[in-house]
Each structure stands twice: as C-alpha cells, then as structure tokens.
N, C-alpha and C positions, 0 to 999 in steps of 0.2 A: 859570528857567534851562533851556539846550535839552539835555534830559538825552541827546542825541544828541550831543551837543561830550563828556560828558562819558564816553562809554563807548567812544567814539575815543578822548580821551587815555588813557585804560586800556591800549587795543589798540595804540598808537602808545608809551606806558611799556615796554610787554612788546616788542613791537622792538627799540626803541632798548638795552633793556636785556642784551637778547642782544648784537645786532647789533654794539653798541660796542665789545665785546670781544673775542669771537671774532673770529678774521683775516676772515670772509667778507664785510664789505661792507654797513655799515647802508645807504648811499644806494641801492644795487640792491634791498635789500628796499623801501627808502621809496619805490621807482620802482612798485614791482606793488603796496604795501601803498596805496597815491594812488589807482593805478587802480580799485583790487578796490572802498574803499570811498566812492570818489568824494569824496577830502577836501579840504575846500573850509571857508570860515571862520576862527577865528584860530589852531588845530590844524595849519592850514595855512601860517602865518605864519612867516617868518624868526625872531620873538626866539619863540616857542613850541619851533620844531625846535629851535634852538641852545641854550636855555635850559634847556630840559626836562635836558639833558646833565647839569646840576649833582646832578640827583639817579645819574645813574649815576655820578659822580664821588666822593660823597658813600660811596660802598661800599666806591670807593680806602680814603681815608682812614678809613672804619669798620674794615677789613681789616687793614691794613697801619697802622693807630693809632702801635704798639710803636715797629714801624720807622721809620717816616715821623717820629715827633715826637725832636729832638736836645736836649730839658729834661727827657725822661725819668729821672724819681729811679732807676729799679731800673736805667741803663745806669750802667757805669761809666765814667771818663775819654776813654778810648780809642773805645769804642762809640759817645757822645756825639760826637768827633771824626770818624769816619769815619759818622755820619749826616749832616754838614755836607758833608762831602766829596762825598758821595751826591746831595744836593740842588744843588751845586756844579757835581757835575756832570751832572744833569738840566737844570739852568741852562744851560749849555754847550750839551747836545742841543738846546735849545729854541728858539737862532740862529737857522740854518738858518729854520726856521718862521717868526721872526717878523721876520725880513729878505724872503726871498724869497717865502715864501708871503704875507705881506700886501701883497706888491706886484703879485703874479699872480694874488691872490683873485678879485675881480671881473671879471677877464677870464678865468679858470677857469671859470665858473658858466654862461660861455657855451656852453660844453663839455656841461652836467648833462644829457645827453638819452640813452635807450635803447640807440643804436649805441653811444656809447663805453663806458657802463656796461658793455653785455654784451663789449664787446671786455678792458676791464681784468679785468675777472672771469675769464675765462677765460685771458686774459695772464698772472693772478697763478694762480690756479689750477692752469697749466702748471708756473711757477717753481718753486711748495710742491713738486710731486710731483719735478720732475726736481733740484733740492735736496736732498731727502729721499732719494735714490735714490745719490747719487755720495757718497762716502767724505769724511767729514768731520772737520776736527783741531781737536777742543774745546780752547781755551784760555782760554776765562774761565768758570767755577763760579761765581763769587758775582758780584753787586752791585759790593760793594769792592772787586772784582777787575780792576773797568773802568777803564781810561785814558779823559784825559778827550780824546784824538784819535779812539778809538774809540766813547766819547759820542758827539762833534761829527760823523763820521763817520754814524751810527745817525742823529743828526738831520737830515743831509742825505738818507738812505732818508725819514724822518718828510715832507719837503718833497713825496714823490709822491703823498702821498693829494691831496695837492688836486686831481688828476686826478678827476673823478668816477668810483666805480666800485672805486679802490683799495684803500680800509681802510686809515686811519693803524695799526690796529693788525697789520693785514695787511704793510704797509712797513716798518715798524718792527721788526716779530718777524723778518722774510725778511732785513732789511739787517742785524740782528742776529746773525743763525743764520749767515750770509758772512761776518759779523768774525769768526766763531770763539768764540761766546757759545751756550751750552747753550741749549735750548730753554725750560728753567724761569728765566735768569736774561734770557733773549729777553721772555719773555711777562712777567714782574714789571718789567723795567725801561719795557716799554710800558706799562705800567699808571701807571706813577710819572711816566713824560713827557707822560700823556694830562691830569694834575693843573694846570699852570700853562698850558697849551695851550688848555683848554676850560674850564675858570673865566676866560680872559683874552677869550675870543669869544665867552663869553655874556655878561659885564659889558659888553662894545664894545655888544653887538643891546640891551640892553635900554638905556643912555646913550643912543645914535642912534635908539632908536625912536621915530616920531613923528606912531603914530596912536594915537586914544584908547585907554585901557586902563583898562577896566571892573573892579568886583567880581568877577563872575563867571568873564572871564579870570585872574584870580590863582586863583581855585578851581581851575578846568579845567586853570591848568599846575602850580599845587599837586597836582593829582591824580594828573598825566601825570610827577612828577619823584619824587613817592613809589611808584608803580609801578615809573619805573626804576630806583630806588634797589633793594629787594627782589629784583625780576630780576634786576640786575647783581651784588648779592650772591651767589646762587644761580650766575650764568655767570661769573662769575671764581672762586669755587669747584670748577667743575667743568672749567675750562680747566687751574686749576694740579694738581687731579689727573690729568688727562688726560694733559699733557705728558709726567707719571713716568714713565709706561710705552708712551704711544702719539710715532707722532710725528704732523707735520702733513699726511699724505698723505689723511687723511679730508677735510681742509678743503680744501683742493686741489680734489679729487673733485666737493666739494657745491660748490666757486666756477663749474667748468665749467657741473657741471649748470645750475644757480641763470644761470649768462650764458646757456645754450644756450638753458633757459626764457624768459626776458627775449627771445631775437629770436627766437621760435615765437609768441608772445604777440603782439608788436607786428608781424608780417609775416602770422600767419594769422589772428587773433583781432579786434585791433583795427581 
C-alpha cells in the first residue's frame, strides 16, 4: 500500500472537513492544497473528492441525530410533525440544485480554474462584510419558523455554489442571512440541506464510476471520510458557537485574503 495516498487522504479529510462548512470555500483550498502537494492518483479522483464528503455528512447527522430523526420516541406529536415539515422543506430547498445545477454541472467544471476561484472568493468575501455592516430585520429564529417560499428561495442561493470558488455553505448562509434568517438558523439549516445534496453526488460518482477500484482505494477513502467526519464534527461545532456571539465579518476577511493568496500564487509563484 503507497502509505503516501494514505497520509494525503488524512491531509485532504482535515480540509474537506473544515472547508465544507465553514462559508470559506473547500474548492479554493483544494486549488492550493493540489498545488502545495502535488496530488495526483486516485486522492485525486472525482468519486475520492466527492465521496470522501459522506464522512463529513455523517457529523450532520451524528449532531443533529435528535433533530434530524421524525420516529423519535422522547418527541411528542407535534415535534414529530414539524421535523417532517422540516425535511419537507429541505426537500423543497433542494429543487433548485437538482434541476438546474445538474444541468449546468459539467459545463460549470469548465469554469474550476484559479481566476474564477480567486475572483468568487473575494466576491463572496465582499458580500459577508458589506451584509454584515447594513442593518438587518431578523424574522425567522427557528428552523420551524421557515416558509417553504423562503426554503425554495435559499435553494435557489444553494444553485451558485456551482460556480467554482463559492461555497454551497457560503451561498446558502448569505442567501439566507437576505431572507431575514438569523445567522444560527442560516448556518443549521445549511448544514441540513448539504444532507440530500451530497449523499445524492457521491452515490451518482461512485454508480458512474468506471475505473477499477481496488482494496486499497476503499482503505485510502475509508481513511479520508473518517478524518472528515472528526473534523467536521469539531467545525460545525465551532461554527455554531461562533455565530452566538460573532458575526460573519471574520469569514469575509479570510475569503479576500484566501482569493488575494490564490492570484499572488499563480501570477508570481507558479
């Protein structure tokens, strides 16, 4: 086994496991994190990137168990009813995505290059801050508190990550935070729409995949999905503390920096 695949999907867990959460943009990190360790092999593969995802998925649903499950013996009636409602309308959000972004996927990817990344990073970067700055009228507090127009709404934000560069959770939190959704019910209900979205395009890459696939591959993305999983636990824990009391002006900040890095890199470096 080339214990070099396997200490990349390590390094590549711990990314992903951040990155998928936080607003700032796993595919800009996966741009310089490619460069830096020259990744190449099946680490480097379409169903590895996409797949790997389940394990930070996996933290969803470890986290949010309570929530998330509508057969729960300790909810009562009601509770039970509006976790259906909840999934319902996550359902709803999820449209959007699986209409128009599976019809612009592949002609999107043509897009996946340095210039655009660092240009949406610092696009979305701008937004966080100058959002974060103008006076804003919170009117949804909870979950339950969502229409399912401004679900379907939030889903149609969800459709710009396909942009390279954006951050589904980045568009999702920002389109959110414009309907008038708090920052903690912003950030948990992207967490809850990243569930059917990224369990549904890593089951598509591993069906369509259709180069051999060894032992040793299931180890290397076993390793690379239990690393995200732990990571992701650890950054959706400290996102949803963060939010209580900060807002998103820090992630803003590190998107500039993080774009301005990317074309210094590729203009004087590479």
């Amino acid at each position: 086994m080339d214990i070099f695949e396997i200490l990349k999907s390590v390094f590549l867990g711990i990314v992903e496991g951040i990155t998928e959460w936080l607003p700032i943009s796993s595919t800009g990190h996966m741009i310089l994190v490619n460069e830096f360790i020259e990744n190449t092999g099946f680490t480097a593969s379409d169903l590895y990137l996409y797949v790997i995802q389940l394990g930070a998925i996996l933290a969803v649903v470890t986290l949010y168990f309570h929530k998330l499950n509508p057969f729960s013996p300790k909810k009562t009636e009601q509770e039970k009813q509006d976790t259906w409602q909840m999934w319902f309308k996550v359902i709803v959000a999820c449209l959007p995505a699986a209409v128009i972004g599976l019809l612009l996927n592949d002609y999107m990817e043509s897009f996946e290059n340095w210039q655009v990344v660092s240009s949406t990073l610092i696009l979305y970067g701008v937004a966080f801050i100058f959002l974060e700055q103008r006076k804003k009228t919170v009117r949804i507090d909870s979950v339950d508190d969502l229409d399912y127009k401004t679900a379907l709404l939030i889903g149609a934000f969800q459709v710009l990550s396909i942009i390279p560069g954006t951050s589904r959770s980045g568009s999702t939190i920002l389109g959110s935070m414009i309907l008038g959704c708090s920052r903690a019910v912003s950030a948990e209900f992207s967490f809850f729409l990243a569930i059917p979205v990224m369990v549904g395009v890593s089951l598509l890459k591993i069906v369509t995949y259709d180069l051999p696939f060894t032992f040793y591959d299931v180890v290397v993305l076993l390793t690379g999905m239990a690393v995200a999983y732990f990571v992701s636990m650890l950054a959706i824990k400290f996102l949803v503390g963060f939010v209580k009391k900060h807002d998103f002006k820090a992630f803003g900040i590190y998107r500039i920096l993080l774009g301005v890095l990317v074309i210094l890199y590729f203009l004087l470096l590479k």
